[in-house]
Backbone bond lengths (Angstrom), bond angles and torsions (degrees), N, CA, C in turn:
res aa  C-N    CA-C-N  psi(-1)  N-CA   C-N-CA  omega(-1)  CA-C   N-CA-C  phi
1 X - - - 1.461 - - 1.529 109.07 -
2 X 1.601 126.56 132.90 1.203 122.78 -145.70 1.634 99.52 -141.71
3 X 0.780 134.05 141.80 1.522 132.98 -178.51 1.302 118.40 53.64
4 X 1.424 123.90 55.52 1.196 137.97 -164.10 1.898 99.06 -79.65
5 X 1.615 95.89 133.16 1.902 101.70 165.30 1.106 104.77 -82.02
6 X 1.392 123.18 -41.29 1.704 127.05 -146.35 1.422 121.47 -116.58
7 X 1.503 103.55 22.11 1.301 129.14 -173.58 1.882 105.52 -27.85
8 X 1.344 108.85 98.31 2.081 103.06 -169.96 1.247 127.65 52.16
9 X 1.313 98.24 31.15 1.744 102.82 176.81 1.529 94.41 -84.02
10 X 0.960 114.94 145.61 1.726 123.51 171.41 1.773 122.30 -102.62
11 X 1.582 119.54 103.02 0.783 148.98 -105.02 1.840 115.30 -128.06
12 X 1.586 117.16 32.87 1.274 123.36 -174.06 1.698 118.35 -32.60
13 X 1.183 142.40 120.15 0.947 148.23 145.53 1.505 136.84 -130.43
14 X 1.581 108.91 117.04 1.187 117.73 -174.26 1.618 122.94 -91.01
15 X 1.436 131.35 152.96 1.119 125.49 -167.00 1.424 108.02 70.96
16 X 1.449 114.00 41.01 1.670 130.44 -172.20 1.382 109.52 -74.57
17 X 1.266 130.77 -21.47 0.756 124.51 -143.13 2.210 113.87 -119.68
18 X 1.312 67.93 -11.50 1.634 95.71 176.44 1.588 123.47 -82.36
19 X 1.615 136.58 179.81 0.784 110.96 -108.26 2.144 58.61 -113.89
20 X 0.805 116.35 -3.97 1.865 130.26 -178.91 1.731 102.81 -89.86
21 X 1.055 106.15 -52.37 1.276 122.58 -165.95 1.337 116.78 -64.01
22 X 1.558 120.05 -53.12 0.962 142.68 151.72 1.944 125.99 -21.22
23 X 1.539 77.56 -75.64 2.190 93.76 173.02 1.577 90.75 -49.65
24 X 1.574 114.98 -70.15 1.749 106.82 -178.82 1.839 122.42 -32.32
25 X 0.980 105.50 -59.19 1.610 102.06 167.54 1.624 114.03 -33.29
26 X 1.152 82.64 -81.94 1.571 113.23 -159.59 1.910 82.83 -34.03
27 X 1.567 107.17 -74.67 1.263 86.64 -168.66 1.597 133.56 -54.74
28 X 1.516 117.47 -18.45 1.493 116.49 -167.74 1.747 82.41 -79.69
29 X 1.122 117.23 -41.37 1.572 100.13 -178.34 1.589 127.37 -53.33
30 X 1.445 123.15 -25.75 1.139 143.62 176.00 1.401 114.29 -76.67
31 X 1.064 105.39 -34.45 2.059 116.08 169.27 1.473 105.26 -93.07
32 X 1.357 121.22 22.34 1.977 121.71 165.81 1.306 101.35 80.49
33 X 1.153 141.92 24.34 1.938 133.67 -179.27 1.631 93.38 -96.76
34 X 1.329 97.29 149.81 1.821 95.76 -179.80 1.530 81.30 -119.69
35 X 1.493 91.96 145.21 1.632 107.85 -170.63 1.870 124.63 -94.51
36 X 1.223 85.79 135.50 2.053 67.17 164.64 2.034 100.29 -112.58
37 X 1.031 105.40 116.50 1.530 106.95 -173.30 1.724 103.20 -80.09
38 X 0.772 121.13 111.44 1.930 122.00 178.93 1.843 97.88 -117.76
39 X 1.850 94.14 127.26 1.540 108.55 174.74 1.536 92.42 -145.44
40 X 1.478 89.98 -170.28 1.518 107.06 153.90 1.444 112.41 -104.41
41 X 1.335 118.98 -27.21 1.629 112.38 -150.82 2.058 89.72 -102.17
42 X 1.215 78.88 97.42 1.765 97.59 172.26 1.839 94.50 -29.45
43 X 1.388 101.86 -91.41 1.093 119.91 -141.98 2.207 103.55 -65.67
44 X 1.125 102.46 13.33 1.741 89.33 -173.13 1.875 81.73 -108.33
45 X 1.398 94.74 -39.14 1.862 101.66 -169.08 1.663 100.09 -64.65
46 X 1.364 134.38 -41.70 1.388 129.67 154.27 1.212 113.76 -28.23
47 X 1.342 122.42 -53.68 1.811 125.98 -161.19 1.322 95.86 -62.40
48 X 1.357 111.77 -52.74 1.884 112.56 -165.41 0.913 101.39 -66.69
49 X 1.976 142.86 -29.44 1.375 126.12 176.85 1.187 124.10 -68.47
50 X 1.209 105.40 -18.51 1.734 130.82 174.19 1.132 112.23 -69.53
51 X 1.329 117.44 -65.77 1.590 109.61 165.79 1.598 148.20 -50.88
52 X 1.821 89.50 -28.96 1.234 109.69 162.74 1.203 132.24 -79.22
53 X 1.765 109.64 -18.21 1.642 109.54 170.90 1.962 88.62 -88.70
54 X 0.757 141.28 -21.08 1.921 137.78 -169.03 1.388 76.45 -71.41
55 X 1.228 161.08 -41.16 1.581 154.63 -135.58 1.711 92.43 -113.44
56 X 1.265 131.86 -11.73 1.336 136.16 -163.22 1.990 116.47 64.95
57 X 1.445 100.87 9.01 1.511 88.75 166.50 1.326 108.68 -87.45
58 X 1.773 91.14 -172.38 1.846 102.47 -158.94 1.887 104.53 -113.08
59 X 0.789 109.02 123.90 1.805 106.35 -173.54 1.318 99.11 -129.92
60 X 1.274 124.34 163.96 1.250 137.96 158.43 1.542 100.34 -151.64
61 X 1.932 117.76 150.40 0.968 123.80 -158.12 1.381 103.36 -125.28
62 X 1.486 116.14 144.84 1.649 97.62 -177.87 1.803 103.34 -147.16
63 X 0.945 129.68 87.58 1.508 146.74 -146.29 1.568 98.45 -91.38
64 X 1.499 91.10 130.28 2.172 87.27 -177.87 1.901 84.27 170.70
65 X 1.316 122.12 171.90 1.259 152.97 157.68 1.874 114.98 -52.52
66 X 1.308 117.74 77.83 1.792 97.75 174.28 1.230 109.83 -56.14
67 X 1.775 144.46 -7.64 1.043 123.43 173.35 1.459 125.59 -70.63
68 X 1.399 110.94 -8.91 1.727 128.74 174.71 1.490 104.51 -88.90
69 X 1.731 106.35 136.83 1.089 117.61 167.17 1.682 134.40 -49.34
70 X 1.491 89.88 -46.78 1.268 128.56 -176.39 1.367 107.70 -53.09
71 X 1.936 111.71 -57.12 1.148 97.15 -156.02 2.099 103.04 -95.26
72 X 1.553 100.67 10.63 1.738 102.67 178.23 1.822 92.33 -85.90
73 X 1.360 120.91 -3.06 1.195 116.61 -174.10 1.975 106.79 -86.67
74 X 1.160 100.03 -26.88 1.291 125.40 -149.11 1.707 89.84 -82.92
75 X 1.157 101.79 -54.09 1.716 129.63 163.72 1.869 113.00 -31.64
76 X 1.285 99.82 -60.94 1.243 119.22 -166.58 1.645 96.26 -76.43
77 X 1.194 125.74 -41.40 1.558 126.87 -178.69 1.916 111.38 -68.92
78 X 1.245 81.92 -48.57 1.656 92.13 -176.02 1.479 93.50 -53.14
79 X 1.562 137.62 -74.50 1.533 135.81 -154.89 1.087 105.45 -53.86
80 X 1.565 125.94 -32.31 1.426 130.86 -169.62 1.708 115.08 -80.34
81 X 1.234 109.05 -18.27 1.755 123.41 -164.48 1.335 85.90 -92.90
82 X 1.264 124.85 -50.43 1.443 141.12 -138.48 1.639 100.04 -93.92
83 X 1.354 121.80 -61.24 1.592 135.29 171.65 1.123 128.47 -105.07
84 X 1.420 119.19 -16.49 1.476 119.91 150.51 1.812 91.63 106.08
85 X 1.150 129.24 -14.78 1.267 126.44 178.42 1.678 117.42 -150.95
86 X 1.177 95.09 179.24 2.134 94.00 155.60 1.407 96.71 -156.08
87 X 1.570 91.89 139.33 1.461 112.82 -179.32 1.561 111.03 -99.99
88 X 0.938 90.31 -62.58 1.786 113.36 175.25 1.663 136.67 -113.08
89 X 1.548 122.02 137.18 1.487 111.56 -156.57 1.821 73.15 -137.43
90 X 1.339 88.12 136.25 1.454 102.04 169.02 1.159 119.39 -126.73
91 X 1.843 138.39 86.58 0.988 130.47 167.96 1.083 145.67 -63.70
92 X 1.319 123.73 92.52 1.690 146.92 178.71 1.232 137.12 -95.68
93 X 1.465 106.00 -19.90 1.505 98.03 175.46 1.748 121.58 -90.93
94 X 0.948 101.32 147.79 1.973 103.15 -178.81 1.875 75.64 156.71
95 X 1.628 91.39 174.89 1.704 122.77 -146.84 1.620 95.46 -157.55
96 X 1.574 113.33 157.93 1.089 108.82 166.25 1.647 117.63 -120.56
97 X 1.276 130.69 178.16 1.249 143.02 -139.49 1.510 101.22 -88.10
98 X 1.407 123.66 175.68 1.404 141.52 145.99 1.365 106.10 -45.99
99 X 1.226 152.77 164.54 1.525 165.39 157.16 1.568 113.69 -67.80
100 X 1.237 134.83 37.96 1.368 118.06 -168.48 1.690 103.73 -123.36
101 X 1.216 98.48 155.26 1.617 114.41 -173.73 2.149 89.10 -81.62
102 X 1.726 85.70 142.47 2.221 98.38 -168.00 1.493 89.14 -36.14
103 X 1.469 113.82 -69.81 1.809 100.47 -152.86 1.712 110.95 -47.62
104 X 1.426 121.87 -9.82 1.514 87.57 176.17 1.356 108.05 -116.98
105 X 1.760 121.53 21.30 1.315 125.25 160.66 1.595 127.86 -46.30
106 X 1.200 137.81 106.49 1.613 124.16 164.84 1.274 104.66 -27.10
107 X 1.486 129.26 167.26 1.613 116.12 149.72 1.466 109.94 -104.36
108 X 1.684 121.72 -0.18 1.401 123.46 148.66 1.403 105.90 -41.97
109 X 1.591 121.41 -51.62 1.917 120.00 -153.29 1.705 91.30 -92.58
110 X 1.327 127.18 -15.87 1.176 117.40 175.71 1.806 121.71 -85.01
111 X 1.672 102.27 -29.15 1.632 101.08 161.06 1.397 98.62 -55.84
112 X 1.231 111.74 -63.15 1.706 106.16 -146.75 1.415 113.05 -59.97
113 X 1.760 119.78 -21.22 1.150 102.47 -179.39 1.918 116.52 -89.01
114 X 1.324 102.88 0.38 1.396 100.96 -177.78 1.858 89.71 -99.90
115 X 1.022 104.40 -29.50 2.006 94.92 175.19 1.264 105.23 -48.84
116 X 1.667 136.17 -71.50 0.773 168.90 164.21 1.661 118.15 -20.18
117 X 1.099 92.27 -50.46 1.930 90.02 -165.87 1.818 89.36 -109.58
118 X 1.461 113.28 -23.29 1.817 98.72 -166.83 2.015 99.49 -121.53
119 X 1.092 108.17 -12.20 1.545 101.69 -173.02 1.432 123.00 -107.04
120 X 1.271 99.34 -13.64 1.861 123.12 167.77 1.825 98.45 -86.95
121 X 1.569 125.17 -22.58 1.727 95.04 171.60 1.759 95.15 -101.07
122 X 1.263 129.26 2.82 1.221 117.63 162.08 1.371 120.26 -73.96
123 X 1.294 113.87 -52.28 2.008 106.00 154.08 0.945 132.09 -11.24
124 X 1.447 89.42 -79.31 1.486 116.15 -169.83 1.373 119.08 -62.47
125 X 1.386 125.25 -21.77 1.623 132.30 -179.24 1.804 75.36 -105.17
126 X 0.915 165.30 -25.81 1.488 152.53 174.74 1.512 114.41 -37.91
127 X 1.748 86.15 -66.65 1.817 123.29 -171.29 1.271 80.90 -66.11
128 X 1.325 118.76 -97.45 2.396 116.48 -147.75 1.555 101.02 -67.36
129 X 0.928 144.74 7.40 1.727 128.09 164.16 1.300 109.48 -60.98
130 X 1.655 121.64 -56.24 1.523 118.04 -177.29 1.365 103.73 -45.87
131 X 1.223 113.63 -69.50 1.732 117.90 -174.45 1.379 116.25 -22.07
132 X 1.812 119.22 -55.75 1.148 144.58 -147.81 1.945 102.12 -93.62
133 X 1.374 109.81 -24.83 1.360 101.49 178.90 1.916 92.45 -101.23
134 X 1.082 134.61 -14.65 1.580 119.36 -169.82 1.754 93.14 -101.67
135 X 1.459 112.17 38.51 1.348 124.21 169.94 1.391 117.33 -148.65
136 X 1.261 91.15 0.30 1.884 99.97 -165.79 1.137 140.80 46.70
137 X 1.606 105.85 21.44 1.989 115.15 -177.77 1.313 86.72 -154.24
138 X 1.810 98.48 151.81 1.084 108.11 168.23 1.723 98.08 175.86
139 X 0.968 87.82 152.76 1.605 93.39 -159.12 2.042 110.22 -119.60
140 X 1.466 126.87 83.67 1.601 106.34 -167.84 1.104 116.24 -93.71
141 X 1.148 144.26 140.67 1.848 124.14 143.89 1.529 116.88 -115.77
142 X 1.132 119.28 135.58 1.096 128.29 -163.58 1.664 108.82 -101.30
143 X 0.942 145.43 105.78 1.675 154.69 167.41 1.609 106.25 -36.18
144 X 1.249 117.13 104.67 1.797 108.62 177.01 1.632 91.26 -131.01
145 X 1.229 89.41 -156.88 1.635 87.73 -169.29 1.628 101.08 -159.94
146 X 1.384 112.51 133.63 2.010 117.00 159.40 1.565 98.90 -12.54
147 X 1.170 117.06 -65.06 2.049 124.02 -157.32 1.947 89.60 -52.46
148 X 1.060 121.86 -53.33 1.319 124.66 166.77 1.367 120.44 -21.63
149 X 1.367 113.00 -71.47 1.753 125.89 -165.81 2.145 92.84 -86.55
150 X 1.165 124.65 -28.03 1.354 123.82 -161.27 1.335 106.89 -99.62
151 X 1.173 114.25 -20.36 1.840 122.79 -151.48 1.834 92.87 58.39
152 X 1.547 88.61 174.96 1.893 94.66 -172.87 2.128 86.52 -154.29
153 X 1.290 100.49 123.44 1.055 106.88 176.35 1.633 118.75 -81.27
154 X 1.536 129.34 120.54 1.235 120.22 -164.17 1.159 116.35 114.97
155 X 1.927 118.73 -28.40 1.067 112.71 -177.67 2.066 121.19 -142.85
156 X 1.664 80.30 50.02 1.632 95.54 -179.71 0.990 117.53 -20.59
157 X 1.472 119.74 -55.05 1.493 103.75 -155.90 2.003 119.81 -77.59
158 X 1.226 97.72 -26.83 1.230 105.35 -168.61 1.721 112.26 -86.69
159 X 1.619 103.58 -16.38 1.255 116.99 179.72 1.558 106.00 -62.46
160 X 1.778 101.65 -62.09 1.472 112.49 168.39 1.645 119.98 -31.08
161 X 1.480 87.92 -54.95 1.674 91.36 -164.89 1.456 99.96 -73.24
162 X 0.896 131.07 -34.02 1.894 121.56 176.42 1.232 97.19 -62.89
163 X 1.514 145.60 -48.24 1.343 148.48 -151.41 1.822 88.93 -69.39
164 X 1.282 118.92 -58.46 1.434 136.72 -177.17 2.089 106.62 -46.06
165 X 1.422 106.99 -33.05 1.594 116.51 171.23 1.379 112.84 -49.21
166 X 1.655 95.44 -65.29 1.046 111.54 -149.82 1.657 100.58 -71.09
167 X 1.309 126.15 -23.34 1.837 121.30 -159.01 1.732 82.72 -101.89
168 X 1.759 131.94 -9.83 1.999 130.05 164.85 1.523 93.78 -57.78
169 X 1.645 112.95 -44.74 1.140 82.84 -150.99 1.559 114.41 -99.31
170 X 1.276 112.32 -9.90 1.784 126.47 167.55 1.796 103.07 -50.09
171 X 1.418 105.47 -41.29 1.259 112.35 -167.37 1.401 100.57 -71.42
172 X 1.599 130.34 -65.06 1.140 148.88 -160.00 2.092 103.77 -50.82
173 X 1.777 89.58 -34.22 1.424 107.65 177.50 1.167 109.86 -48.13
174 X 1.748 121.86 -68.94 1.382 134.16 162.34 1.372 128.17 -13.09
175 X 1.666 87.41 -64.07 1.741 105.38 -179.07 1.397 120.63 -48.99
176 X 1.354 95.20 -65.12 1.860 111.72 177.48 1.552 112.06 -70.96
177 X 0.865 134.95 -13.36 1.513 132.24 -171.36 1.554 116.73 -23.55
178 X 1.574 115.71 -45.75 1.558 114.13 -163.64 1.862 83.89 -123.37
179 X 0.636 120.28 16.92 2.222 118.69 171.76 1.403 87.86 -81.97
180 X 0.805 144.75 -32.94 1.966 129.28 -154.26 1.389 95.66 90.19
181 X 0.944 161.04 5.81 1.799 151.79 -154.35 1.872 86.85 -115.53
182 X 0.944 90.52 149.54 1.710 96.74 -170.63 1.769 94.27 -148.91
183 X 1.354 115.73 118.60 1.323 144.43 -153.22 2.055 95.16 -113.49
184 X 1.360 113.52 147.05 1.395 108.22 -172.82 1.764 92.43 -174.33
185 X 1.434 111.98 134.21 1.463 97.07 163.15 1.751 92.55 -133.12
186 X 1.459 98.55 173.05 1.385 118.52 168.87 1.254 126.21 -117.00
187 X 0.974 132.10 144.05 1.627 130.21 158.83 1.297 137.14 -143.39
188 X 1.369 77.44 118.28 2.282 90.17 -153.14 1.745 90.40 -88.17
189 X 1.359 93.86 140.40 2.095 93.81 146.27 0.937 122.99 -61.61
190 X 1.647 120.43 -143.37 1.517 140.76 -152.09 1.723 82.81 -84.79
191 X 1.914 119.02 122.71 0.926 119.88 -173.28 1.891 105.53 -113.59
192 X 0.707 137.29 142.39 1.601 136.05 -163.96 1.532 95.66 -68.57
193 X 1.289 124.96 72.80 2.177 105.86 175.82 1.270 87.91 -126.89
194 X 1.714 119.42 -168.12 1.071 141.91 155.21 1.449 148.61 -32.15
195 X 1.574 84.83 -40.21 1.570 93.47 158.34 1.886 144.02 -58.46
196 X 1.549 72.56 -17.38 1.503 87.85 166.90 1.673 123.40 -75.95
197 X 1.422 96.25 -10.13 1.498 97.30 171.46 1.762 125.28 -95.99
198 X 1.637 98.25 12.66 1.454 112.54 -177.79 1.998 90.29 -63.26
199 X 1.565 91.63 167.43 2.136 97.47 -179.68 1.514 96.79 -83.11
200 X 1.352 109.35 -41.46 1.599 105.81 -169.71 1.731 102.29 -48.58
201 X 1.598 125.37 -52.47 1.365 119.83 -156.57 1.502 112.98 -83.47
202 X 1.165 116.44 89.70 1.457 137.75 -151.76 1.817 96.13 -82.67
203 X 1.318 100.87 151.19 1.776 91.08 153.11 1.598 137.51 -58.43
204 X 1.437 112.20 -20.65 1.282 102.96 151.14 1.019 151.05 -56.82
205 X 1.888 100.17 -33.16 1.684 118.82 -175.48 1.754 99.94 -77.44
206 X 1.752 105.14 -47.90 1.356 101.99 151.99 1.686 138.22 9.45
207 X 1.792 78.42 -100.09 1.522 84.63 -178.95 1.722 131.52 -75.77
208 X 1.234 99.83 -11.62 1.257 110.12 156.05 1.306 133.48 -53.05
209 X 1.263 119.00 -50.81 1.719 115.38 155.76 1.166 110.35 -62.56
210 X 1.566 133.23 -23.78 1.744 110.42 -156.07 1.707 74.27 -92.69
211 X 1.069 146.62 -19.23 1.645 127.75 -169.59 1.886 90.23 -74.38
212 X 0.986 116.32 -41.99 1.667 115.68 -165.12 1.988 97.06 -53.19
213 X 1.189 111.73 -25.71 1.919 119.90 -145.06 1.567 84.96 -101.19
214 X 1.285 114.82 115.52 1.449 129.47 165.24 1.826 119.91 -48.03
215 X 1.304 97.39 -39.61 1.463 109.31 -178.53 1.561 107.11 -69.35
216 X 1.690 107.64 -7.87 1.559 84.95 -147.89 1.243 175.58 44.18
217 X 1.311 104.92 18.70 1.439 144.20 167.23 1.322 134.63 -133.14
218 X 1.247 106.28 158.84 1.696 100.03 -168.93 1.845 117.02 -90.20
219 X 1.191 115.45 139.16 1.544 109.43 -172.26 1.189 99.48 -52.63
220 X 1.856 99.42 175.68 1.858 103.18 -179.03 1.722 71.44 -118.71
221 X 1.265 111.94 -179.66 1.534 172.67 -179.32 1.855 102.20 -62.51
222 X 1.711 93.16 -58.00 1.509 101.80 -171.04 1.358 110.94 -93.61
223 X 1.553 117.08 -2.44 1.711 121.29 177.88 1.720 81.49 -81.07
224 X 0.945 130.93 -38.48 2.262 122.90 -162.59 1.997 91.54 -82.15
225 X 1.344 109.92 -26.62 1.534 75.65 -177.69 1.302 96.66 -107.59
226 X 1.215 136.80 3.87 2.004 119.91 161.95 1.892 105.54 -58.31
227 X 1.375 92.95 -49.31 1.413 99.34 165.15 1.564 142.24 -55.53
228 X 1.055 98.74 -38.73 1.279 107.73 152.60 1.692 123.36 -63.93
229 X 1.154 117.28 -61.98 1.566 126.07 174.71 1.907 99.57 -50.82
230 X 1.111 110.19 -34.32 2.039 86.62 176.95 1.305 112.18 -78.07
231 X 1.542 115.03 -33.21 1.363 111.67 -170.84 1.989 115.54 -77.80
232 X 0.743 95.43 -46.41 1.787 94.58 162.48 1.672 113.48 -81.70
233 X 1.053 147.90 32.57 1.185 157.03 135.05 1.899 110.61 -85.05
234 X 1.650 89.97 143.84 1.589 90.39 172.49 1.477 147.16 -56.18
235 X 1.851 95.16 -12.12 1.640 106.01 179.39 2.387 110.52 -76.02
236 X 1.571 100.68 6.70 0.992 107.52 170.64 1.493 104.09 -112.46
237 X 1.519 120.02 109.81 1.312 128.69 -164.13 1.790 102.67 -142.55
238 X 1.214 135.81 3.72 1.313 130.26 -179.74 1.105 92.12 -156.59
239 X 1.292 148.66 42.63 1.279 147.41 156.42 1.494 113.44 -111.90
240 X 1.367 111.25 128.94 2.078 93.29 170.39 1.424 96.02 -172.60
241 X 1.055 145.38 145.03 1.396 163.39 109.15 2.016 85.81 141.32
242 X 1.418 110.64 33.79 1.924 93.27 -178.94 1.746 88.45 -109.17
243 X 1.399 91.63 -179.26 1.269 107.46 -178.74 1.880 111.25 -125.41
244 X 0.841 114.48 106.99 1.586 130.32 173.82 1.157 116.20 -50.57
245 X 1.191 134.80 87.63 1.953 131.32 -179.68 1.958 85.86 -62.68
246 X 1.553 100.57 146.20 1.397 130.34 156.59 1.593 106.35 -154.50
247 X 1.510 106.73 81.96 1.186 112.46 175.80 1.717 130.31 -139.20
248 X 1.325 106.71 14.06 1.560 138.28 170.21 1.529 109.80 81.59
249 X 1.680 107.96 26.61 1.059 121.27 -170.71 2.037 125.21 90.98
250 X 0.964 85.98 30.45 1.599 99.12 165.89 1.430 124.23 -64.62
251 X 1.409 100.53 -45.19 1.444 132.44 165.64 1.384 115.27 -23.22
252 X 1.442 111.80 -63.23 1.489 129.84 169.47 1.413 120.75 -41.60
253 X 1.592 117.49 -36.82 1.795 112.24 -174.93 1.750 92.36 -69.36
């Protein structure tokens, strides 16, 4: 490994195990960051530690709910026992909704999707901020999404809750300004993963976003973690509480 950014930076990322999460690893592992991989699904988040020690990087895995306090605590102990610090927290995990217009949302499926996509990176920047300011570095990016800055019709809840990311981390910007902690979110469009194989996301719903995307195509996986790897690297030093469009030019309407 040769021209390393992240030479032992220690490297939280949640939703590790996914098909976003994953490319993110792989690459902070390739720029020298030793990882803490956090999922639920034991056995897929195993594979990537596997792959990542076959590559000679350093991972450790720590499987639990980020929507629990408890277990972002558990998170924060493990990196610290394990690497002795945390540099960087990358919030990635959250999912998006069923297809339905608000009035026929449960407000069971509407907690869970704002628990889920907006109250698990509030934790999680809750729990590692202390760490990260009684060290004076710290590096966040927060996972938001186009539906965030656009609203997304069909999918209230998650729209909200990305919209809710993006104004954590403007705020969080504020907060940290002179700590050394440097705050950043992104928000990609329609990204090429798995989710596209949910029944609800039909080829209609499909092509409907790719007509919205100037590029006409759907993001990859490894365009969110190049992005990721500049923004938690040190050549990002006066940037903090903005939000990064990666959306093939959506940005533009």
């Amino acid at each position: 490994m040769t021209d390393q950014t992240l030479n032992d930076r220690v490297a939280i990322v949640t939703g590790a195990a996914g098909s976003i999460g994953r490319e993110i690893c792989f690459k902070l592992m390739r720029e020298g960051a030793n990882l803490v991989l956090v999922d639920l699904d034991e056995k897929a988040c195993q594979k990537v530690q596997d792959e990542i020690s076959a590559l000679g990087g350093k991972a450790i895995i720590v499987i639990g709910n980020v929507c629990e306090e408890a277990f972002a605590e558990e998170v924060k102990q493990q990196s610290i026992d394990h690497f002795g610090r945390i540099d960087i927290l990358v919030n990635n995990a959250g999912k998006g909704s069923a297809m339905k217009p608000i009035w026929e949302i449960d407000y069971s499926d509407w907690e869970q999707d704002i628990k889920l996509n907006l109250g698990s990176q509030f934790l999680m920047c809750k729990i590692m901020i202390p760490p990260m300011i009684a060290q004076s570095y710290g590096r966040i990016v927060n996972i938001a999404s186009s539906a965030g800055m656009e609203g997304h019709a069909l999918s209230g809840g998650y729209a909200a809750a990305k919209a809710g990311v993006i104004t954590l981390t403007k705020t969080l910007g504020k907060e940290l300004a002179k700590s050394g902690v440097i705050i950043n979110a992104i928000a990609p469009a329609l990204i090429e993963t798995k989710m596209l194989q949910q029944p609800w996301f039909s080829i209609e719903v499909k092509q409907s976003l790719l007509d919205r995307i100037p590029m006409g195509r759907l993001g990859q996986p490894h365009e969110v973690a190049e992005m990721v790897n500049f923004l938690v690297s040190d050549k990002v030093s006066f940037s903090t509480g903005a939000v990064f469009d990666l959306s093939g030019g959506r940005a533009t309407y």
